[in-house]
Each structure stands twice: as structure tokens, then as C-alpha cells.
N, C-alpha and C positions, 0 to 999 in steps of 0.2 A: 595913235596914242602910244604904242608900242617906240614908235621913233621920236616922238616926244619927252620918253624918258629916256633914251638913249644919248639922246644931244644935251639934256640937262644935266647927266653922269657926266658925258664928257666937257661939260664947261666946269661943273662943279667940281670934280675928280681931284683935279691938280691943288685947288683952294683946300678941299678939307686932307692933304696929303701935308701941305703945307701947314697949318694947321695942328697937326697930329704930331708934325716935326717939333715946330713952336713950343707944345704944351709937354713934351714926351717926361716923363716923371722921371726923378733917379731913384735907380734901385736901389734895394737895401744892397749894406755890405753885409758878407758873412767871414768867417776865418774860411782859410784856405782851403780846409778837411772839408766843412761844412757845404762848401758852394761846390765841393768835387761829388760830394751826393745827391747835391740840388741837379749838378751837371747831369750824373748818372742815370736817377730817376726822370728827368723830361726826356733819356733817350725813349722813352716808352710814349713818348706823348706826339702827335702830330696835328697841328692846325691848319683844316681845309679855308680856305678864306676868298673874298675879292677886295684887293687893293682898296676900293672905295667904298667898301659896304661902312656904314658909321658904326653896325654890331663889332663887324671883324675890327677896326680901328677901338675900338673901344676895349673886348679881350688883349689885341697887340699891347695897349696901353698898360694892363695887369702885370701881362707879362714883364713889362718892361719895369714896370715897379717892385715884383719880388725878384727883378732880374734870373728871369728863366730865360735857357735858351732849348726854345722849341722847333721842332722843324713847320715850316708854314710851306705849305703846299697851295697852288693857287687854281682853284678852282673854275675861273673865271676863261683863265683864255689856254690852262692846258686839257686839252680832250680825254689824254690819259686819267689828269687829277679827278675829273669831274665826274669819269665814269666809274671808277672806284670808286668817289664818295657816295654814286646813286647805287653801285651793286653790292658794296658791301655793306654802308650805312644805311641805305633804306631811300637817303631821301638826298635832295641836291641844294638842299635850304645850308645855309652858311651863315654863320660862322660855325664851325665844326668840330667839336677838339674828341682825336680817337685817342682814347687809352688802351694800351695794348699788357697786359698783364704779364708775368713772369712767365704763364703756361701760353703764351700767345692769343690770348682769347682778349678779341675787342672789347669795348663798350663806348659806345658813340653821344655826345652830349650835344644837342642842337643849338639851344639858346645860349645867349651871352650869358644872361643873368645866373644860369645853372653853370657856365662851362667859369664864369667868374668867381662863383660860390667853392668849388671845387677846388680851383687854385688859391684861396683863399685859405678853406681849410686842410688841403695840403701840403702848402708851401708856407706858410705863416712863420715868421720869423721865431724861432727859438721853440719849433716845434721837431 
């Protein structure tokens, strides 16, 4: 079963990559000031992800709409990424977005719907 899902990622993989190109949203614009603090603040931000998970394509997708530019680390096929996201966040479940705070102290948000909520209400246009 295990290699049943494996062959069905990799046939499907390339379609919904394609897919995610096709649909990708345009960002907001901001003034110059504004998008150099939108810059600044996602340096605190890092997205553990797999190319073809439909979660992670889905937060990439937010991103791409408040046009953030976050770091995306891939969980998937680097051994490094994946063992950080299991020893420092807890868990290896992805999509992953870590926030790292002024004092350097984490906070790790698992699901899309919470890690989309967030960019949402931190990123929001004219906030």
C-alpha cells in the first residue's frame, strides 16, 4: 500500500505542480516602505513543506497572494530539513510554518488553515 501511494504522488506530482503554476494568484502591491517591512518581518518566518502536499501548495498559494517572501525549506527529500522540523517542532506532519520571534524563541503552526489564518491576520493589506 505504502508503494501505491508513492507511484500515485509521483504520477500526480508533476499535474498538481502544473496546476498550482496555472492558478498562482497576484499579489498585492504595496508602496516600497511597506513591502521592505512585509520583507523584513517574513525574515522571521520559515515554511517546512513537500513540493506536492495539496496543504503546502495551498499555504505557497497565500503566500503568493499577500506576496510574502518566505523561506520554504523542503522537508521531503532534505534529511537535514526534516530532522529539525521532527526535533525542534515536535512533529514531521507539513505543512509547517515556524515563527521565530525577536528574542529567538519559536512557535510552530501545523495546519494550513491555522498557518493561513495567521498570514491573513498578519499580513493583511493596510494593516
Amino acid at each position: 500500500m505504502k508503494y501505491f501511494f508513492r507511484l500515485l504522488r509521483l504520477i500526480l506530482g508533476p499535474f498538481m505542480l502544473l496546476t498550482e503554476w496555472l492558478t498562482r494568484p497576484r499579489g498585492v502591491v504595496r508602496a516600497a516602505a511597506e513591502q521592505a517591512s512585509v520583507d523584513a518581518a517574513c525574515r522571521q518566518l520559515t515554511l517546512y513543506q513537500f513540493r506536492t502536499c495539496p496543504f503546502c501548495i495551498k499555504v505557497r498559494q497565500e503566500l503568493r497572494r499577500h506576496s510574502l517572501k518566505v523561506e520554504l525549506r523542503d522537508a521531503q527529500h532534505s534529511a537535514e530539513n526534516r530532522q529539525a522540523l521532527l526535533a525542534q517542532g515536535g512533529s514531521g506532519k507539513v505543512p509547517c510554518l515556524k515563527i521565530t520571534d525577536e528574542h529567538g524563541t519559536a512557535r510552530w503552526l501545523y495546519r494550513s488553515a491555522e498557518i493561513i489564518s495567521y498570514l491573513q491576520q498578519r499580513f493583511a493589506v493596510g494593516t
